[in-house]
C-alpha positions in Angstrom: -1.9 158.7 -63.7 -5.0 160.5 -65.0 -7.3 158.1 -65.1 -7.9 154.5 -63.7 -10.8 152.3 -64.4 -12.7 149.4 -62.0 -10.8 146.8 -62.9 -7.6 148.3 -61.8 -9.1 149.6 -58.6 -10.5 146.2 -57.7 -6.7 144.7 -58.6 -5.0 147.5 -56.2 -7.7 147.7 -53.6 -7.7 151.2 -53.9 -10.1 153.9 -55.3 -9.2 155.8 -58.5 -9.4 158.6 -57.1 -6.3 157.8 -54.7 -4.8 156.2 -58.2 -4.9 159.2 -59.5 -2.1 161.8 -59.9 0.4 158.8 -58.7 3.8 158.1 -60.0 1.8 154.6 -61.5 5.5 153.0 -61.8 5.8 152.5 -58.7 2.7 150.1 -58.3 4.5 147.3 -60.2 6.9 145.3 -58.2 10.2 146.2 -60.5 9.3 150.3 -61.4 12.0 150.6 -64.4 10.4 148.5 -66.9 7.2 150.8 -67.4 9.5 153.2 -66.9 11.7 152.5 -69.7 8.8 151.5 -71.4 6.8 155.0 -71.2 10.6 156.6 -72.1 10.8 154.8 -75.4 6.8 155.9 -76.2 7.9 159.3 -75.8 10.7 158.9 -77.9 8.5 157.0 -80.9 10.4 153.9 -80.4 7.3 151.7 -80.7 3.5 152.1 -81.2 2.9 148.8 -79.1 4.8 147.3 -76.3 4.1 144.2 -74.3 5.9 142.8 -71.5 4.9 140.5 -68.7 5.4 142.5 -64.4 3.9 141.8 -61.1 1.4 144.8 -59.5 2.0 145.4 -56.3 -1.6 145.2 -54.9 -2.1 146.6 -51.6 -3.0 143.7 -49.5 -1.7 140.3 -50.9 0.4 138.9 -52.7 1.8 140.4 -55.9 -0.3 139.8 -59.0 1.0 138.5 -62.3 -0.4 140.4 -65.2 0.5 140.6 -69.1 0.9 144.8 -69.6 0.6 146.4 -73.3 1.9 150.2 -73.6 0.1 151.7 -76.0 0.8 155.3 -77.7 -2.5 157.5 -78.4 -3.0 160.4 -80.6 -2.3 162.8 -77.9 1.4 163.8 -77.6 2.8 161.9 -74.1 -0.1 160.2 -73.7 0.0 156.3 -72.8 -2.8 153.8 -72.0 -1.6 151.4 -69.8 -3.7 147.8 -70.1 -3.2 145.1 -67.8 -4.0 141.2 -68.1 -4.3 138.6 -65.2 -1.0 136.5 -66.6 -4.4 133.4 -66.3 -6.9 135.3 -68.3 -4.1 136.3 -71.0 -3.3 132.7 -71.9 -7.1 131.7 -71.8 -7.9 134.2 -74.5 -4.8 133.3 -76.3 -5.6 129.4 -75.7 -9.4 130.5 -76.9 -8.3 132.4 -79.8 -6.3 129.1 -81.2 -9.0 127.2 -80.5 -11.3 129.2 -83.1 -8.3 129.1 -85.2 -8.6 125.5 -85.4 -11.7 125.3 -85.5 -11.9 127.1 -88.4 -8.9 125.1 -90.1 -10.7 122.0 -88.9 -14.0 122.5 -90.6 -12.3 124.0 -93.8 -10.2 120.6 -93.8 -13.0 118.4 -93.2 -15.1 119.9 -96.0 -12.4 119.3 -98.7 -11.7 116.1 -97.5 -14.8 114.5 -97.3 -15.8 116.0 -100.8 -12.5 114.3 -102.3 -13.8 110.9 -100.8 -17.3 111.1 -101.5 -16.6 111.1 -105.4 -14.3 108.5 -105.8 -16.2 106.1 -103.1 -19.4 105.8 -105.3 -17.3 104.6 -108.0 -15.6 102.1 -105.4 -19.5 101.2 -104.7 -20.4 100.6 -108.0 -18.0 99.0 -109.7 -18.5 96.1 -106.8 -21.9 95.8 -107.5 -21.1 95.5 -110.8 -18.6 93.0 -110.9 -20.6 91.1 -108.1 -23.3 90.8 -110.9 -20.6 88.9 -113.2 -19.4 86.3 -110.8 -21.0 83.1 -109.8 -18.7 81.8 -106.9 -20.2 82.4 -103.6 -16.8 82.9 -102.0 -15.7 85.4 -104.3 -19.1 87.5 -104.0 -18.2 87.7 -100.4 -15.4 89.9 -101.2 -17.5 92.2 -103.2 -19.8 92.5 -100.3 -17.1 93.3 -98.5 -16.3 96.1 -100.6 -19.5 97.2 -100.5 -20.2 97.5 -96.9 -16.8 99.5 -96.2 -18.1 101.5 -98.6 -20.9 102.3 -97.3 -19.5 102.9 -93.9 -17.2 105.5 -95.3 -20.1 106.9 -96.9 -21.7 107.5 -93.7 -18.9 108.8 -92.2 -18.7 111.7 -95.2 -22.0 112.3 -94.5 -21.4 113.1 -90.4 -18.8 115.3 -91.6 -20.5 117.5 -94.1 -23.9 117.3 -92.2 -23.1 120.6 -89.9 -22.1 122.3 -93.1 -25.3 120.8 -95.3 -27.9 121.4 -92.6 -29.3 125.1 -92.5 -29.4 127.4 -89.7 -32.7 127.3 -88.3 -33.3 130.4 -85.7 -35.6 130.9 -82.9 -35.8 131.4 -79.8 -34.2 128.6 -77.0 -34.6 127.9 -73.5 -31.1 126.1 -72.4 -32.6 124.3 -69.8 -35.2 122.8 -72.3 -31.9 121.9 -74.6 -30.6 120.0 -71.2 -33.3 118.5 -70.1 -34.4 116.8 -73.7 -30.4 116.2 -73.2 -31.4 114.2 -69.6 -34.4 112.2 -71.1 -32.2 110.8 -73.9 -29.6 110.1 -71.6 -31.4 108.3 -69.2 -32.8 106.2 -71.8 -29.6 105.1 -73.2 -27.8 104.8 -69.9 -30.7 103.8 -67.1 -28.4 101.9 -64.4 -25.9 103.7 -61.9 -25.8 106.8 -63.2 -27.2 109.9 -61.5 -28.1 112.9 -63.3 -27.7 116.4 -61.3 -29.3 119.6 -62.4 -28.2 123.1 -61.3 -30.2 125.7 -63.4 -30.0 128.8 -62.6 -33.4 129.7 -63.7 -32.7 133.3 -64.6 -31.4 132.8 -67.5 -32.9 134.3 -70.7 -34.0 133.1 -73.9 -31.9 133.7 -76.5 -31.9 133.6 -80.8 -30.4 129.7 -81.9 -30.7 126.9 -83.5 -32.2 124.7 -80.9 -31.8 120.8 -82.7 -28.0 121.9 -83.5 -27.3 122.8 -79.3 -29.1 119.6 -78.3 -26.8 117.8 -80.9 -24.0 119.9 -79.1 -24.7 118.5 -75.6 -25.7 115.5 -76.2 -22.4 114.5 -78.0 -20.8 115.9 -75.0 -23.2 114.2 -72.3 -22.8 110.8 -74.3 -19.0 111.0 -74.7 -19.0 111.6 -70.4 -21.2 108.5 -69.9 -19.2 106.2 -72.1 -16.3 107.6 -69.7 -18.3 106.6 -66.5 -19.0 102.8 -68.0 -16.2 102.0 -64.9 -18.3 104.3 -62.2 -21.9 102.9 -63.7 -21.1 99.3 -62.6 -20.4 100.3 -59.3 -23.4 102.6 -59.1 -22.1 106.2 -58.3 -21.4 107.3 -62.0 -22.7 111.3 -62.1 -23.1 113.8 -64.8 -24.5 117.5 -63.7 -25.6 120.2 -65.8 -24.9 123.9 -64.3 -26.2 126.7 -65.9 -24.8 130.1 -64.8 -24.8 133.7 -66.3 -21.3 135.2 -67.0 -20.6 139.0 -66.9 -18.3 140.9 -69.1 -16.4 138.4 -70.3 -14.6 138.0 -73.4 -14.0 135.0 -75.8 -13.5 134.9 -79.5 -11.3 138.2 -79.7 -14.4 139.8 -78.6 -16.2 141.7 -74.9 -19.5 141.0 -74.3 -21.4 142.0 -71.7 -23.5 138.5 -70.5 -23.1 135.2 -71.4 -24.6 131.8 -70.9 -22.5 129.1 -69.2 -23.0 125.6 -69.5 -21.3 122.7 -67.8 -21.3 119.2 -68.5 -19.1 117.7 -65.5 -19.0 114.0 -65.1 -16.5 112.6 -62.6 -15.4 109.9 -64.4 -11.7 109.2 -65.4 -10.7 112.3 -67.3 -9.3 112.6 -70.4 -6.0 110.7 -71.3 -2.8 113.1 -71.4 -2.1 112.1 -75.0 -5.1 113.4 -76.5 -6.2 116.6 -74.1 -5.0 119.1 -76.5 -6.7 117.7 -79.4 -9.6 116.1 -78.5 -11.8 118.8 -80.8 -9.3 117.7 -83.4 -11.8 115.4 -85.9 -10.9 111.6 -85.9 -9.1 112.0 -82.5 -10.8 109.5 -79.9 -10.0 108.4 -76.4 -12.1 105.3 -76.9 -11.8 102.1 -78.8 -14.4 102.5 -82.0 -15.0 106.1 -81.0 -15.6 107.9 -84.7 -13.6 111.0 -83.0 -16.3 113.5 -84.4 -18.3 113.8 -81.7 -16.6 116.5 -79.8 -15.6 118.5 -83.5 -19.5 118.8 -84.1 -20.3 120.2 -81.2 -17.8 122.6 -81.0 -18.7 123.7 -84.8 -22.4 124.1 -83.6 -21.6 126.1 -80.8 -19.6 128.6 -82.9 -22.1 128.8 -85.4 -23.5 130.5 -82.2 -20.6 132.8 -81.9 -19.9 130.7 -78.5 -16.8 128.5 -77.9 -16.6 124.8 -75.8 -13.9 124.3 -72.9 -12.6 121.3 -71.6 -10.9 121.7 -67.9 -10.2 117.8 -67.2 -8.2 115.8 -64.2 -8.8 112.0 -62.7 -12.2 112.1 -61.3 -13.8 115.7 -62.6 -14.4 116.5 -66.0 -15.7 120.0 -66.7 -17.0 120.8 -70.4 -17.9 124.8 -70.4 -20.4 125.9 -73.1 -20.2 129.7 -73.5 -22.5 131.5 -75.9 -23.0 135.3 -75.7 -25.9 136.7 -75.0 -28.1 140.0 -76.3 
């Protein structure tokens, strides 16, 4: 070993300087796989490698990590990086959710402009034949026409506002984005539910649009409280907000250095099963009626931040994370 960073001192309890000058095989629980994998990057078998070992730490128990072998431009030189097994298949779960995402919105787009054309004509042509007829009972079918009509209109419309509606920049407080968020709420939902708030009042402002994040969590606060419609008749329904500051993190492929947090917990009744890995999948709804775009536009906002929404769900505790980096 000649050289070992924090990280890997914090994972081996040790300092780098006793890290360094080690035979590092030997801090993996099963030695011959790095060392048949540093054999075959002398021999130019590979410029990448991955593999998934347990590091020995030492105190505790042996820690699951994702390692890549990767050749430099110096002859027999290796740089060994290790993943927490965990925080490899969040960045690969957070990566596919961008992915989709991006698929999503591209999807929506098309879709919506392929409806919108031929559903004016649907519109007019009603009116039009609704102008010809003289039976009452007949012009109740064109009004029937033209009131799904205009339903679907409004629908296209949700879907290509975010994409309509320009980015308007300045500079946002989060906690006055949650608690416009908490006025609206409480408005709507008055009786048996308690709203919690756990700023952390450090945070900094930061360069956003401020309408499009109170869109953002308020479609995720109102989707919780039509959750806790059960727990609000009994009185102990509960939605917090927690702001927190999260160092060196990475999301979206990329490091950065801070980044704001922001739950919306609720403890209502989770999400169902069926739906968990798709719920920012447009027209996908746990609720009867539900339009199913709710979660989709807050989750297009946020990106258009360069941030990413999480859902960590079970019976009783529903956790939506808000991550957006910060300069």
């Amino acid at each position: 070993m000649r050289f070992a960073n924090a990280a890997l001192e914090d994972a081996l309890g040790m300092s780098r300087r006793s890290i360094a000058g080690t035979a590092f095989a030997q801090a993996f629980t099963e030695p011959q796989q790095l060392l048949t994998a540093l054999q075959g990057a002398r021999d130019n078998e590979f410029a990448v490698l991955r593999y998934d070992a347990a590091l020995q730490r030492h105190a505790g128990e042996p820690l699951p990590v994702h390692v890549v072998v990767v050749q430099t431009e110096r002859p027999g030189e290796v740089v060994v990086e290790m993943l927490p097994l965990e925080q490899h298949a969040r960045q690969e779960r957070e990566e596919r959710l961008i992915d989709q995402a991006q698929a999503n919105k591209e999807l929506i787009r098309n879709l919506a402009h392929e409806i919108k054309n031929p559903l004016g004509g649907i519109r007019g042509a009603a009116q039009l034949l609704e102008m010809e007829i003289e039976s009452r009972e007949l012009k109740e079918y064109t009004q029937v026409i033209i009131h799904e009509a205009d339903r679907l209109q409004t629908l296209v419309d949700r879907l290509l506002a975010p994409h309509r509606r320009p980015h308007v920049v300045g500079d946002v407080n989060i906690h006055e984005v949650c608690e416009r968020v908490r006025s609206l709420i409480l408005a709507e939902f008055p009786r048996g539910l308690k709203v919690r708030r756990e700023y952390d009042t450090s945070l900094p402002e930061f360069r956003g649009d401020r309408e499009q994040l109170i869109q953002a969590v308020l479609n995720i606060a109102h989707n919780a409280c039509q959750a806790l419609a059960d727990r609000m008749a009994e009185g102990d329904a509960e939605l917090v907000f927690r702001t927190r500051i999260a160092r060196q993190v990475t999301f979206g492929k990329q490091r950065y250095r801070l980044a704001l947090e922001l739950h919306v917990i609720d403890n209502g009744p989770g999400v169902p099963p069926a739906i968990k890995d798709r719920i920012f999948y447009p027209l996908v709804s746990g609720r009867d009626g539900g339009s199913g775009l709710g979660l989709t536009l807050a989750q297009t906002f946020v990106q258009q931040h360069h941030g990413l929404i999480e859902c960590d769900s079970v019976p009783g505790r529903t956790d939506f994370k808000i991550l957006i980096p910060l300069p």
